[in-house]
Structures are given as structure tokens and as C-alpha cells.
N, CA and C of each residue as an Amber inpcrd file, in Angstrom:
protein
   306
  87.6370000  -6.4680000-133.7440000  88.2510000  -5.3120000-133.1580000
  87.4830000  -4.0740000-133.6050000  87.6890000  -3.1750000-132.9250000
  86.4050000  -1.8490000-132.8060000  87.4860000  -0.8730000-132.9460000
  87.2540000   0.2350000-134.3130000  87.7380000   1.4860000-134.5350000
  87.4020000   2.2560000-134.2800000  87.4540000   3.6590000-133.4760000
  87.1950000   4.9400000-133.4120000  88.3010000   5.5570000-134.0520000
  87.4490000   6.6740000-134.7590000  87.9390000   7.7580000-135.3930000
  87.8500000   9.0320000-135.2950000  89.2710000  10.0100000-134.4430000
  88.9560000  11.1850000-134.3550000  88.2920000  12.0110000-135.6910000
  87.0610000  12.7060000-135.8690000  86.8180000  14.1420000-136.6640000
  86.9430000  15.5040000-135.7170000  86.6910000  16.3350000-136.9150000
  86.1210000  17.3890000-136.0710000  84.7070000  17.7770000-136.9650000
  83.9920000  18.3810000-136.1550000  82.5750000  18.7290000-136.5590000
  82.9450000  20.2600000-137.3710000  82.0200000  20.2230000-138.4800000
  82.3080000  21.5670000-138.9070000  80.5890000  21.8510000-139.2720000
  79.8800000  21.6980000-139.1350000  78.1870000  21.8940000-139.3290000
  77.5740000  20.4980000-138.0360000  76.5350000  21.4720000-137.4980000
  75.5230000  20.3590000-136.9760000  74.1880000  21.0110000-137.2950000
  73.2820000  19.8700000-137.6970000  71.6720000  19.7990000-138.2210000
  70.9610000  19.2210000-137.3850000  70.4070000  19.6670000-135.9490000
  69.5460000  18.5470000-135.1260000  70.5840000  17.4760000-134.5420000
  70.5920000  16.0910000-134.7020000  71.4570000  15.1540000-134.1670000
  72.2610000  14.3790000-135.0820000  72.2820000  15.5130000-136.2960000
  72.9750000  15.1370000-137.4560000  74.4670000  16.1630000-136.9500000
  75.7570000  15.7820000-137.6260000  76.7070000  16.4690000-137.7270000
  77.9830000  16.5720000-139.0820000  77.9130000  17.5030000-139.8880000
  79.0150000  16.7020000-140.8400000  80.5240000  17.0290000-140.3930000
  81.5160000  15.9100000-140.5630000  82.6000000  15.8760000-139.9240000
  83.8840000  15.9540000-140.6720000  85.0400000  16.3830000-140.1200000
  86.0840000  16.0460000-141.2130000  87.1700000  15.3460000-140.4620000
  88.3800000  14.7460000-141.3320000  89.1630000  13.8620000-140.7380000
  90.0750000  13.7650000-141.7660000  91.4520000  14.2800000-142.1940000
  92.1510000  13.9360000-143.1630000  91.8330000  14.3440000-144.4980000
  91.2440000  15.2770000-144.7570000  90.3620000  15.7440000-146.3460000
  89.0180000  14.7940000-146.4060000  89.0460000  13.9570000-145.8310000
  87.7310000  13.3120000-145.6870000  86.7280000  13.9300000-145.0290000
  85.4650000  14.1430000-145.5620000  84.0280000  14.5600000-145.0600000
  82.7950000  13.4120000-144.9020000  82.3380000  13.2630000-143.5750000
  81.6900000  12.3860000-143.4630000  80.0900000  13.2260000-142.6130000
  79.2250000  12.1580000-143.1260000  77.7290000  12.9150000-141.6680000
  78.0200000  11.7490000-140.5980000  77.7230000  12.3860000-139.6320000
  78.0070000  11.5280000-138.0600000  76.5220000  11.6390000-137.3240000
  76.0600000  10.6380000-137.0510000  75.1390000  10.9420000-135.3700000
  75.2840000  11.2840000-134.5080000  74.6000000  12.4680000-133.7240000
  75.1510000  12.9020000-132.5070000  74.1430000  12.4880000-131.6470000
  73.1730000  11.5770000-131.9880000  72.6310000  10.7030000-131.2180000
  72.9050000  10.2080000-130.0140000  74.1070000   9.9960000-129.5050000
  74.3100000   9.3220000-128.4880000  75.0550000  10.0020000-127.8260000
  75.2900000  11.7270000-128.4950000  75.9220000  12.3790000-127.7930000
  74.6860000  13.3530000-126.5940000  73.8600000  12.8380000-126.2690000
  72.8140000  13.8860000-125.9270000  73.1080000  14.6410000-124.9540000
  73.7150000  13.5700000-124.0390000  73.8720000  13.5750000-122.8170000
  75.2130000  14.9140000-122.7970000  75.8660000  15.4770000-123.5500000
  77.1110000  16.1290000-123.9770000  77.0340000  17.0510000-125.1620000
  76.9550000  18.0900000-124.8880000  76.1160000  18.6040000-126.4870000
  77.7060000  18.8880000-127.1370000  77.5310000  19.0270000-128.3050000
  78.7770000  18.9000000-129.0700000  78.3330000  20.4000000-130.2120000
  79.3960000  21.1920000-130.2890000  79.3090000  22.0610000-130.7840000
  80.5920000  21.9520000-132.0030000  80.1500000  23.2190000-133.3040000
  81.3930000  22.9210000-134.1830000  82.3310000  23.5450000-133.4410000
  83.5030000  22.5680000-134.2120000  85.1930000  23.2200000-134.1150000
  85.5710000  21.9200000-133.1760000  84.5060000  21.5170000-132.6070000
  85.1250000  20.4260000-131.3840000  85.4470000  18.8210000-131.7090000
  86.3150000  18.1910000-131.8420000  86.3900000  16.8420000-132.0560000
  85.9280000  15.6130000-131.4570000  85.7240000  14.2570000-131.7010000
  84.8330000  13.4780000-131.0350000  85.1870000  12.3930000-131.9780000
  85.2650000  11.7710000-131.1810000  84.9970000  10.1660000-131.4840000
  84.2210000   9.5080000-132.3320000  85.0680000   9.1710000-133.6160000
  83.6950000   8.3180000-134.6970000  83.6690000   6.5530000-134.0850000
  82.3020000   5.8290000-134.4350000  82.5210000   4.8710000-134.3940000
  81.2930000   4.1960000-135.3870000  81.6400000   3.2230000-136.1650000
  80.6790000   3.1340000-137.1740000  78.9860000   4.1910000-137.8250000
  79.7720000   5.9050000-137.4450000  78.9820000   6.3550000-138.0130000
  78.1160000   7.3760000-136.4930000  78.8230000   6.8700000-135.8820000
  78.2560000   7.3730000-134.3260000  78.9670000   8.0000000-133.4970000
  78.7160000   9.4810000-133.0670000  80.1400000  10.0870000-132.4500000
  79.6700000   9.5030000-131.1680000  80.9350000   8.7890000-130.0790000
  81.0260000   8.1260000-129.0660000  81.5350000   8.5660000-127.9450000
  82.5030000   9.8960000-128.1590000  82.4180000  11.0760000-127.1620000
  83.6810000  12.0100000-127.4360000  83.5190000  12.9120000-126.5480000
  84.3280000  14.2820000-127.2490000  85.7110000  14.1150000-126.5890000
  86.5260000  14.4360000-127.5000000  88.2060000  14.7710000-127.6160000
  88.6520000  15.6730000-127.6610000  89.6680000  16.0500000-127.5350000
  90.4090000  17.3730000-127.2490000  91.0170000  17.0180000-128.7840000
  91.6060000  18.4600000-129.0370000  92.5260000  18.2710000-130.2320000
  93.9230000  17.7050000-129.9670000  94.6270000  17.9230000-128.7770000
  95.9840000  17.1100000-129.1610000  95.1780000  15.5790000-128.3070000
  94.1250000  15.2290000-128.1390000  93.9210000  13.6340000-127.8600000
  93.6630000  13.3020000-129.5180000  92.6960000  14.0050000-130.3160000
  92.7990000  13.4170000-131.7430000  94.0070000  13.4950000-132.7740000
  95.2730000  14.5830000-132.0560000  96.0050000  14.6450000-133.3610000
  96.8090000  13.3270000-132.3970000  97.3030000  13.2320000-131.1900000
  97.6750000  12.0440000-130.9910000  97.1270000  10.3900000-131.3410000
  96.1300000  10.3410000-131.7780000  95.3680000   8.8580000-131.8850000
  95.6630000   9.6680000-133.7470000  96.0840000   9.7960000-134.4790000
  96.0390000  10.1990000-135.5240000  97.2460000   9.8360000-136.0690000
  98.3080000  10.2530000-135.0010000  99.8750000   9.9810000-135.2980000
  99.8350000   8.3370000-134.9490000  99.5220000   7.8360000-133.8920000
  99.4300000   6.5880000-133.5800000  98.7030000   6.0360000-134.7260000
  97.2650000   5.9570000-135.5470000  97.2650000   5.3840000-136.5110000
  97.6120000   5.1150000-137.6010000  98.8510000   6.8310000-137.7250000
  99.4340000   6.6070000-139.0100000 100.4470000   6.1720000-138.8190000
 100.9380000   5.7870000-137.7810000 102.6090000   4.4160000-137.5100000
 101.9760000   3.5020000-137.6670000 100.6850000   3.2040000-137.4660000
 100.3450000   1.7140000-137.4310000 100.4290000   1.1160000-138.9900000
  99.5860000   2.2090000-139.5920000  99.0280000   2.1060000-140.9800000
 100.6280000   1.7390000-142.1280000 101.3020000   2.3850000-141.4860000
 103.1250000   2.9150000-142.0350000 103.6400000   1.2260000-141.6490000
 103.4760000   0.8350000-141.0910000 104.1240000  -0.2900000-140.1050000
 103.1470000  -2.0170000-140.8810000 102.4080000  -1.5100000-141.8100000
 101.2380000  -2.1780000-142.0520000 101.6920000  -2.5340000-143.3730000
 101.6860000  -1.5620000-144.2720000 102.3240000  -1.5790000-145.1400000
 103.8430000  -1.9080000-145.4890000 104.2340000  -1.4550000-144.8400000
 105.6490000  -1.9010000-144.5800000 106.0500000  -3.4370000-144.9380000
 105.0370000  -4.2620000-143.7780000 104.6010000  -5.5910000-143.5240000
 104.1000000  -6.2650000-144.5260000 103.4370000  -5.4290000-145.3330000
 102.6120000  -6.3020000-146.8050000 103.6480000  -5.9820000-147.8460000
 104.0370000  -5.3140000-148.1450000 105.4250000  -4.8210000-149.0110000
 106.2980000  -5.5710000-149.0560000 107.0540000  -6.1950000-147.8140000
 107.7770000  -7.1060000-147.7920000 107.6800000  -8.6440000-147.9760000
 106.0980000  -8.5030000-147.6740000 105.7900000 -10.4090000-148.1780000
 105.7070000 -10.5070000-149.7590000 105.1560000  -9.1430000-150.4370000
 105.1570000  -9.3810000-151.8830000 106.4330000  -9.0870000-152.2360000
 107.4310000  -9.0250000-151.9300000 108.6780000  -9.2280000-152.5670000
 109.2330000 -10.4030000-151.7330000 108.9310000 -11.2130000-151.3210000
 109.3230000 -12.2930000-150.6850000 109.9760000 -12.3200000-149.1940000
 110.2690000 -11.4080000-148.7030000 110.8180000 -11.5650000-147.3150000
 109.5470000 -11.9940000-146.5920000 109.9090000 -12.9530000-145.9540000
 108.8800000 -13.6400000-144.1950000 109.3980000 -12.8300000-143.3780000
 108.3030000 -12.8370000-142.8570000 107.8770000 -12.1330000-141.4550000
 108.3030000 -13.1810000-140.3670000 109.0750000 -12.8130000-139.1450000
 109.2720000 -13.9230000-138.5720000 108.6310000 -15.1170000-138.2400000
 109.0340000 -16.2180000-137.7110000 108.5400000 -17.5610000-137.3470000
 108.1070000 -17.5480000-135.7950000 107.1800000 -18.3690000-135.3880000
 106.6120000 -18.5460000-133.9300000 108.3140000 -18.9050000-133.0150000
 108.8230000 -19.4870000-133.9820000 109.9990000 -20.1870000-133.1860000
 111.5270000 -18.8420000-132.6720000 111.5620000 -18.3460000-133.8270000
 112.7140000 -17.1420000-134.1750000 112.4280000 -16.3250000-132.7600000
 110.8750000 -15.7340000-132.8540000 109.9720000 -14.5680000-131.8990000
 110.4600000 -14.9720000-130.6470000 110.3960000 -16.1470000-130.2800000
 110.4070000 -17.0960000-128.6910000 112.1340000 -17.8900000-128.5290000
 112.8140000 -16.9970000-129.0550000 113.7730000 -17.1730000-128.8990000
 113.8760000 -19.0770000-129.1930000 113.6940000 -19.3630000-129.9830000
 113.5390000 -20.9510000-130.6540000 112.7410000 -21.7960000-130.5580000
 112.1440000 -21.4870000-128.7900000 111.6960000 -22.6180000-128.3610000
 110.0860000 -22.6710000-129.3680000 109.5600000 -23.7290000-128.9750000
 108.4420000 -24.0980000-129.6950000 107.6100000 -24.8260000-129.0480000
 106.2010000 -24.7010000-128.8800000 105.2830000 -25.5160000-128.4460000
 105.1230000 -27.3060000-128.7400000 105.2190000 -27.7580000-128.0790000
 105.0590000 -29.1480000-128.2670000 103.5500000 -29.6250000-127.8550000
 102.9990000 -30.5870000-128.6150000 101.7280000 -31.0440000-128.3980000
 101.7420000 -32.8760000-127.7640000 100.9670000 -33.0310000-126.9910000
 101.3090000 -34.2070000-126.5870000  99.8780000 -34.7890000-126.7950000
């Protein structure tokens, strides 16, 4: 599975850019942005290190809120197996039934 990550650009150097995201500071490629020139203040799409194209600010603060329910929802999930509660069964989910193999 493939992550993108909203930043926003706050310096660009050539097809270099350094970015921020959460108190986090990262350098990004704007390599593949050529085709789209990307200026600071504007947000964009990380993807292993490669901005992949430009966002609006409520498209990044929305994919932001969405990753932090996920992340919330994640934990949640690991929290509860180390204190022993299971996570439901294939059978419980499907209302009982169960695959049979013949």
C-alpha cells in the first residue's frame, strides 16, 4: 500500500524543497513537479520523498484529519490486544456464517 503525505513547502532550492507537516521538517523533490511549478506557502503531496502534486489547504488539513482517525483507530486496536480483548472473528463479522472448504 502507497502513502502520500500532505506538507507545505516553506523554502525551495532549484528542484529541491524543504517541507513541513506536523512539527516535522523534511527536503522533498520537486522533480516531478516540473510540469506545475510549486511555490512556498503551497501544499503538495509527499510520496517516498517526492512531491506528487499540489493540494489545497483544506484537501491537506482534510487527508490529515482522516489520517489521524485512522492512526487513533490503530491504536486503539493494538491497545486492546495487549490487554487481551480479540478483535472480532471471521465468523462474528459475517453474521456466523463461515466458509466451508470442500
Amino acid at each position: 500500500m502507497c502513502l502520500g503525505i500532505p506538507m507545505q513547502v516553506i523554502e525551495i532550492n532549484g528542484f529541491n524543497a524543504r517541507c513541513t507537516a506536523k512539527g516535522v521538517e523534511r527536503d522533498v523533490s520537486l522533480f516531478m513537479m516540473q510540469h506545475e511549478p510549486v511555490e512556498v506557502g503551497e501544499f503538495i503531496m509527499v510520496h517516498v520523498g517526492y512531491a506528487i502534486q499540489k493540494m489545497s489547504e483544506a484537501e491537506a488539513l482534510s487527508t490529515w484529519d482522516c489520517l489521524t482517525k485512522c492512526y487513533k483507530r490503530l491504536r486503539k486496536l493494538k491497545n486492546a490486544r495487549i490487554i487481551g480483548v480479540s478483535s472480532p472473528t471471521r465468523s462474528s463479522r459475517n453474521g456466523g456464517a463461515t466458509a466451508s472448504s470442500n
